[in-house]
C-alpha positions as CSV (number, residue, x, y, z in Angstrom):
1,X,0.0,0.0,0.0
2,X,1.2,3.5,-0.9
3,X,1.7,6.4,1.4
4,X,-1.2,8.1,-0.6
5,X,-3.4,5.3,0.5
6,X,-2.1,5.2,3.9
7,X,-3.3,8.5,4.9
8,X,-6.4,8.6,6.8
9,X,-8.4,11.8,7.1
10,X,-7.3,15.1,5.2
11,X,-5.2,13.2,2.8
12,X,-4.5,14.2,-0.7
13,X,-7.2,13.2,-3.3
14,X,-6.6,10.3,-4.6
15,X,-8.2,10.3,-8.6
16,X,-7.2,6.8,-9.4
17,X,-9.9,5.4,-11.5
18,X,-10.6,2.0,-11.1
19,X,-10.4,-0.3,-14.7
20,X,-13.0,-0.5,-17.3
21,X,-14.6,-3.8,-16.1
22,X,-17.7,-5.7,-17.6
23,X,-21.2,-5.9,-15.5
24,X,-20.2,-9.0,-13.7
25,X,-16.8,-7.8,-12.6
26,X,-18.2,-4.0,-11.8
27,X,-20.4,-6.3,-9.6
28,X,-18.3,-9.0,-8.0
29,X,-16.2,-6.0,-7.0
30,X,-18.7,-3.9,-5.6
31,X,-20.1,-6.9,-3.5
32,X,-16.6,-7.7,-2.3
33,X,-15.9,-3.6,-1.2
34,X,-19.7,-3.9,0.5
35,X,-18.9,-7.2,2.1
36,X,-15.6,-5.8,3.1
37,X,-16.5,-2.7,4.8
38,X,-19.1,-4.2,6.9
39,X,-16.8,-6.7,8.2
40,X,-14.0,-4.1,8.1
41,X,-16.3,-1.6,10.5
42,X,-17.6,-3.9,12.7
43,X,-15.2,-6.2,14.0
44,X,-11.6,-4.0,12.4
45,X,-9.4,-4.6,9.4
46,X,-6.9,-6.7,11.0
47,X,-9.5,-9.5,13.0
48,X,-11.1,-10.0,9.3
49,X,-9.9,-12.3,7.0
50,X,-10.1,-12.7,3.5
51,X,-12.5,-16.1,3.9
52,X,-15.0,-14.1,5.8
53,X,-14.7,-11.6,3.1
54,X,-15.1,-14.0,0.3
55,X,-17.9,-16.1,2.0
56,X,-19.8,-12.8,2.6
57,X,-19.5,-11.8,-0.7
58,X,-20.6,-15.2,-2.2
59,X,-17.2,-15.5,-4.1
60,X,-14.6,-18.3,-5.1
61,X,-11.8,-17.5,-2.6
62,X,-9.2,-16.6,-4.8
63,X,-11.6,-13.8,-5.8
64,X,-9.7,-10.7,-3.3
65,X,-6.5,-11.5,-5.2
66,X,-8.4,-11.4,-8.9
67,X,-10.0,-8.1,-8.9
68,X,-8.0,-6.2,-6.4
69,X,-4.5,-8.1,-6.2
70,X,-4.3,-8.2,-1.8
71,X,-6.9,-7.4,0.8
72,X,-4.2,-4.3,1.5
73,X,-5.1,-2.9,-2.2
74,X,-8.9,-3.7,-0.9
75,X,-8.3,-1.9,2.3
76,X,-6.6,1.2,0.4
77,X,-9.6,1.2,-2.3
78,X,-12.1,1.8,0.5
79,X,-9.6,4.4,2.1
80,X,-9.7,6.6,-1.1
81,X,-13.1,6.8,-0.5
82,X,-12.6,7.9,3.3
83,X,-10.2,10.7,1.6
84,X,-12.9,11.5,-0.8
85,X,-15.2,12.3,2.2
86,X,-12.6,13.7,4.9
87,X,-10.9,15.7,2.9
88,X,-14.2,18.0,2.6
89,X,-13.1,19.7,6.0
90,X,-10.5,21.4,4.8
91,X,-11.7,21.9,0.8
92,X,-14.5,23.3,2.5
93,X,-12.4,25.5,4.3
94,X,-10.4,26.7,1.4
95,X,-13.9,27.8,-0.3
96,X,-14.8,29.8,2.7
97,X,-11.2,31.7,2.5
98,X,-11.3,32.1,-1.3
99,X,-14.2,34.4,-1.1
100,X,-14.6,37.9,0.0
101,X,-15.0,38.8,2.6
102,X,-13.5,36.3,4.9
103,X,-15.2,33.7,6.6
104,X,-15.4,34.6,10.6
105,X,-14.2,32.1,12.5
106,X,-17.8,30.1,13.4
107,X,-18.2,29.8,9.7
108,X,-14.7,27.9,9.7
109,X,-15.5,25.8,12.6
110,X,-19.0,25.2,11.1
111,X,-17.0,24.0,7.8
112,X,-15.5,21.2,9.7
113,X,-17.8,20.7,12.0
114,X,-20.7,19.9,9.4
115,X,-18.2,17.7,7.5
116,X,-17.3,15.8,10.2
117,X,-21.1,15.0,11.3
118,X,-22.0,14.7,7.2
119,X,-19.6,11.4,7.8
120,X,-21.9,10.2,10.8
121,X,-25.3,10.8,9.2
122,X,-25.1,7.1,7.7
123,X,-24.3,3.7,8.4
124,X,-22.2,3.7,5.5
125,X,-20.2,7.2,6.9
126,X,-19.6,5.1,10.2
127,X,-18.2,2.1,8.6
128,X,-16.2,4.0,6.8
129,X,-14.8,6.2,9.9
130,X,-14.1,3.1,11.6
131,X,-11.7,1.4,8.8
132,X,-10.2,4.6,8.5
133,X,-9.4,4.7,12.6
134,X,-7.6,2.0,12.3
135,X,-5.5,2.5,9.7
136,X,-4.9,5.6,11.2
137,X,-3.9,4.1,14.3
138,X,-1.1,1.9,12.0
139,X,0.3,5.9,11.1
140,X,-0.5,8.0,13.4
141,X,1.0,11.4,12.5
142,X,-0.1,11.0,8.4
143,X,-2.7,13.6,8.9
144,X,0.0,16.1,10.4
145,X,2.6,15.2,7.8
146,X,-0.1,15.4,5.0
147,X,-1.2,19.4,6.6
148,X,2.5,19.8,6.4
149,X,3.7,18.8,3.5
150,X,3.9,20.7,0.2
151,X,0.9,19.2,-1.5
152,X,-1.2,22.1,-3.3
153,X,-4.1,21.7,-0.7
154,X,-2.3,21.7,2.5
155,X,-0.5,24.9,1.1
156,X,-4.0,26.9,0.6
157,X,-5.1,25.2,3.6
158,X,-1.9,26.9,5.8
159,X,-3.0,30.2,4.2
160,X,-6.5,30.2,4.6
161,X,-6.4,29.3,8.1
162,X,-3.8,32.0,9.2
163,X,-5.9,34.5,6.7
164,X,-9.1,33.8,8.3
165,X,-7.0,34.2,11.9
166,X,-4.7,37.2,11.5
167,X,-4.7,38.0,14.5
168,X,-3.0,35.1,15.7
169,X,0.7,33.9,14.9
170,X,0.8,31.4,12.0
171,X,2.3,28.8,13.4
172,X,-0.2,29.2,16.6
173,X,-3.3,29.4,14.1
174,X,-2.0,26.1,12.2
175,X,-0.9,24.2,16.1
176,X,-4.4,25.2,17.3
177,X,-6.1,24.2,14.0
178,X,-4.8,20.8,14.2
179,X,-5.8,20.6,17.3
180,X,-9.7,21.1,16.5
181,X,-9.0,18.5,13.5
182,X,-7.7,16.0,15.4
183,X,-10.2,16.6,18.3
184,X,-13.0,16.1,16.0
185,X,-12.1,13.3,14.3
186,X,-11.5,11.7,17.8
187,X,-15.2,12.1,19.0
188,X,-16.2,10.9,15.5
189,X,-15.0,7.9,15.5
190,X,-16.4,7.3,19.0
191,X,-19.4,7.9,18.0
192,X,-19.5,6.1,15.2
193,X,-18.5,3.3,17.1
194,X,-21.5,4.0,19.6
195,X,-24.1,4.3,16.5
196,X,-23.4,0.9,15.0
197,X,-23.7,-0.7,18.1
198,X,-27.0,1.1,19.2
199,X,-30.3,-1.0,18.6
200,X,-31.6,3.2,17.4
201,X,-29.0,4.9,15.4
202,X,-28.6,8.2,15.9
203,X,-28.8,9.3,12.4
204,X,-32.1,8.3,12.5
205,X,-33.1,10.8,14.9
206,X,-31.0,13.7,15.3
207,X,-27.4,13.6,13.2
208,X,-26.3,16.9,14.2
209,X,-26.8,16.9,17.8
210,X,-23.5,17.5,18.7
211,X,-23.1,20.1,16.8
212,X,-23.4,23.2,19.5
213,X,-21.2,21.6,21.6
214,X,-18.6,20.9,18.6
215,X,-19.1,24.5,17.7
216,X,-18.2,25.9,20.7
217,X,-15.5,23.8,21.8
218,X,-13.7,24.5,18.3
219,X,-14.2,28.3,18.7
220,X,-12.5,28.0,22.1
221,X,-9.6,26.3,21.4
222,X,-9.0,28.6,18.5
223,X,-10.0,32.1,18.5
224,X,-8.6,33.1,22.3
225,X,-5.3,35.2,22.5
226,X,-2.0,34.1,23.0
227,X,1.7,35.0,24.0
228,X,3.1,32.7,22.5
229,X,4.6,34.1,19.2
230,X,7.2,31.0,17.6
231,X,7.6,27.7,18.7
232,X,8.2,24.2,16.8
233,X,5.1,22.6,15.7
234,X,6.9,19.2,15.9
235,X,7.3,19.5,19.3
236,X,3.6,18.9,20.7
């Protein structure tokens, strides 16, 4: 598996295109990735193996290795969708910063905020939050090297965040940032993990009731004042 694939949330796009297949193959493959990521979410990627996969699935054993060559390249085909869907925090954020005038900072907590809780408002969202915690728990600092890195959309990111806080040291606005990121995708996945196993899932009542206690906690982590003017972000 590549580093691309590795990455968990906030990860770089990743616009592979699966292979033209026929009907029967588009299907056998889809049945396999369904199988897959309900056996993935609710019991984790490592305790599953490829027969409960391919017995799930209703498929010859070999059937893993055939149309995805290892249950790794399986495991990375469902993460690119996880990166599809996380990575919406911080595009989202970039389109608030792009326009004029600046978002305030509630509508960039809101950004992430309503991402994050778009994840949880299906059964599908949560499966997919909980393959992605684990993987994430294999490489635990991808999300900070990705933020970091010199990829076109961490760059805007970086800017966008210190342009919609200037009143804030850069490298205090992207520690505290984050921060808030890595918070929320924390309480996430424990609540994904709490949905699936509720007899009454909570999207089917109220998906966003979190959300004005997510709200505020993001707003207080990042918009107080601070002394603290330079320090090394790979030190916390």
């Amino acid at each position: 598996m590549s580093d691309g694939d590795r990455t968990g949330t906030l990860p770089v796009l990743n616009e592979q295109r699966a292979p033209k297949t026929d009907d029967a193959a588009v299907d056998a493959r889809t049945r396999l990735r369904e199988a897959a990521l309900d056996r993935f979410g609710h019991q984790g990627v490592h305790a599953t193996s490829t027969r409960e996969i391919v017995a799930a699935a209703q498929r010859n054993p070999s059937a893993i290795t055939y149309y995805f060559g290892s249950k790794a390249e399986l495991v990375a085909d469902l993460l690119r969708e996880v990166n599809r869907e996380q990575s919406a925090i911080i595009q989202r954020q970039v389109a608030l910063a792009e326009r004029i005038p600046r978002p305030t900072p509630t509508e960039w907590v809101a950004a992430a905020v309503g991402a994050a809780n778009g994840m949880l408002a299906t059964e599908r969202g949560c499966l997919l939050i909980r393959v992605w915690a684990e993987i994430d728990a294999d490489d635990p600092e991808s999300v900070e090297r990705f933020l970091a890195s010199d990829h076109p959309l961490a760059r805007t990111w970086r800017r966008s965040a210190t342009a919609t806080f200037p009143d804030l040291p850069p490298v205090v606005v992207i520690a505290r940032n984050v921060i808030v990121l890595r918070t929320l995708q924390w309480i996430t996945v424990r609540r994904a993990g709490r949905i699936l196993r509720s007899a009454r899932p909570e999207w089917s009542t109220d998906p966003e009731s979190t959300r004005p206690f997510l709200m505020e906690l993001g707003l207080n982590i990042l918009t107080p004042k601070t002394t603290v003017t330079e320090f090394d972000l790979e030190s916390i």
